[in-house]
DRENDO-1510 file (C-alpha; in Angstrom, 1 decimal, always signed):
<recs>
REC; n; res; u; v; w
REC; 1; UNK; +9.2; -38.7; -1.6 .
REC; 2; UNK; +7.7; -36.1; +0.8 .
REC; 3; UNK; +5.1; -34.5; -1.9 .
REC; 4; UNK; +3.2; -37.1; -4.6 .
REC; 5; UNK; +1.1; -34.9; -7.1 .
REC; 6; UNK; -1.8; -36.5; -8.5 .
REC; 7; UNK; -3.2; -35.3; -12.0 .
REC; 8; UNK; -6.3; -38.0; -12.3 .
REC; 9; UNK; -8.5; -34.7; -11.6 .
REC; 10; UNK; -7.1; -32.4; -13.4 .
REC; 11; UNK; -7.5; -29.3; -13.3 .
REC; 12; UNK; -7.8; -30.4; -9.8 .
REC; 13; UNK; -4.6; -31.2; -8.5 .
REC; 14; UNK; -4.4; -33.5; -5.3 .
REC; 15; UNK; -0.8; -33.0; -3.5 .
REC; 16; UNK; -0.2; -35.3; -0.8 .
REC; 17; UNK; +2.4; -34.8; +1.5 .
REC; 18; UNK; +4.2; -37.6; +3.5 .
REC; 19; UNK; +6.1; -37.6; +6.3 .
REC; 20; UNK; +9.3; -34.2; +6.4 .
REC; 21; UNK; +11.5; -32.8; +4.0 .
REC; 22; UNK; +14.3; -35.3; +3.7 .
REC; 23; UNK; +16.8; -33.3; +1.5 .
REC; 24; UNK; +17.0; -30.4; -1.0 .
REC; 25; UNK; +15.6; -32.8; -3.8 .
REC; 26; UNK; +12.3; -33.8; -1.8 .
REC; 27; UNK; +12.2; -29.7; -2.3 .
REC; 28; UNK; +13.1; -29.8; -5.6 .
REC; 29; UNK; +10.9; -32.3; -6.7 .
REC; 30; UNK; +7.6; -30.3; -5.2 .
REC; 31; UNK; +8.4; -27.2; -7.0 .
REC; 32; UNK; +9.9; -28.8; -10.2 .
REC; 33; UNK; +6.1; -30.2; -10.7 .
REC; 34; UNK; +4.1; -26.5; -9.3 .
REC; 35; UNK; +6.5; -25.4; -11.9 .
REC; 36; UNK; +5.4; -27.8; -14.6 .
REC; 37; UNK; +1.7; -27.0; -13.8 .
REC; 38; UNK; +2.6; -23.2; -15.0 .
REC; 39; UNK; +4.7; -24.0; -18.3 .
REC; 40; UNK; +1.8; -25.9; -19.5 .
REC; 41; UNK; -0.3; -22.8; -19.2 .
REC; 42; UNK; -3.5; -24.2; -18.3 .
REC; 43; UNK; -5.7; -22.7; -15.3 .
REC; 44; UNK; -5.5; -25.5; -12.3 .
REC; 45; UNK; -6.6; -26.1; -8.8 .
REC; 46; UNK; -4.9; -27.1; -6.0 .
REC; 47; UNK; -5.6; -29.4; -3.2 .
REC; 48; UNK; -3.0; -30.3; -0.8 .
REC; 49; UNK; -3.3; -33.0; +2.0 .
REC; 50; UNK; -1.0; -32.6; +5.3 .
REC; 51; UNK; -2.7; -34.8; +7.4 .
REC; 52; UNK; +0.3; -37.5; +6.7 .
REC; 53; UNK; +3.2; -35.1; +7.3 .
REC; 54; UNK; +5.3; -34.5; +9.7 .
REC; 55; UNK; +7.9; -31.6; +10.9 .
REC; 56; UNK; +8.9; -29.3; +8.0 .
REC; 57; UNK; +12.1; -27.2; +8.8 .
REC; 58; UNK; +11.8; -23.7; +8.9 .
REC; 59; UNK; +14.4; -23.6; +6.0 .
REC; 60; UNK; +11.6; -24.8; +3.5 .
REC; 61; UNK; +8.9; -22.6; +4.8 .
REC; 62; UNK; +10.8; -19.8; +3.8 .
REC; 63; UNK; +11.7; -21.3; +0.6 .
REC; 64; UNK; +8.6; -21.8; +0.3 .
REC; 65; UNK; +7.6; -18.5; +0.7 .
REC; 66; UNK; +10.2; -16.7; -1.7 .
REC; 67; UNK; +8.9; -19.2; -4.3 .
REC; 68; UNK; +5.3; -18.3; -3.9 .
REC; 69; UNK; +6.2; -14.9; -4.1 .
REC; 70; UNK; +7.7; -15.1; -7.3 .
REC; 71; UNK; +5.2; -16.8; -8.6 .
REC; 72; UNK; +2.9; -13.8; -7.6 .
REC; 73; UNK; +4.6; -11.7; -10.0 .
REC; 74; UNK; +3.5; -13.5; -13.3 .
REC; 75; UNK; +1.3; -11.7; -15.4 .
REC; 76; UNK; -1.5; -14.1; -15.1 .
REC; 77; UNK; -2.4; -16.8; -12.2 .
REC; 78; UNK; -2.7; -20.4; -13.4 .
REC; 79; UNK; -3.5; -21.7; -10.2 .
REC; 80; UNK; -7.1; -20.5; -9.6 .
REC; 81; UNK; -7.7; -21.5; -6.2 .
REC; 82; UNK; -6.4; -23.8; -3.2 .
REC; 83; UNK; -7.5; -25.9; -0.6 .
REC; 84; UNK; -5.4; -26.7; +2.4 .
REC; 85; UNK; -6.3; -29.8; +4.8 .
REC; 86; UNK; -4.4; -29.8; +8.1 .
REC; 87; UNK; -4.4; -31.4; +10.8 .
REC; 88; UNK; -1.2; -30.3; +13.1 .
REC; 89; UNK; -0.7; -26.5; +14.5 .
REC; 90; UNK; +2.3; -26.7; +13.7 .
REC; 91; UNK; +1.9; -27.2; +10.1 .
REC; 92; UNK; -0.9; -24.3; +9.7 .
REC; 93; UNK; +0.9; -22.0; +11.3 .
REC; 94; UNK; +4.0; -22.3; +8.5 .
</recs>
């Protein structure tokens, strides 16, 4: 599983990522639960951890992007605020 969401801290949400993006349902997966986290409508936080993860296909980035976006166009932000910890160039620059 490349992403493992932790709720123990909720509204603080700890993401940890492991290792790459195996397949589309690694993918899946990590925006199936972000997803979840809005449907509950409930104002979170987000802390995700890449220090354990590894190359991430440019495929996903922009994925990743498109999803984000979307997400910018709901009428009100449940995710409050996020923190990013990295430890590759690499992964900060995507």
């Amino acid at each position: 599983m490349w992403a493992t969401y932790n709720y123990a801290y909720s509204p603080l949400i700890c993401v940890e990522f492991n290792n790459g993006i195996e397949n589309n349902v690694d993918y899946a997966n990590f925006i199936k639960n972000w997803t979840g986290l809005y449907q509950e409508k409930e104002d979170f936080y987000f802390l995700f951890d890449t220090t354990n993860t590894s190359m991430i296909g440019i495929k996903y980035a922009i994925k990743m992007s498109g999803f984000i976006k979307k997400l910018k166009e709901f009428p009100y932000q449940y995710l409050q605020q996020s923190v990013i910890i990295v430890k590759d160039r690499y992964i900060k620059f995507l």
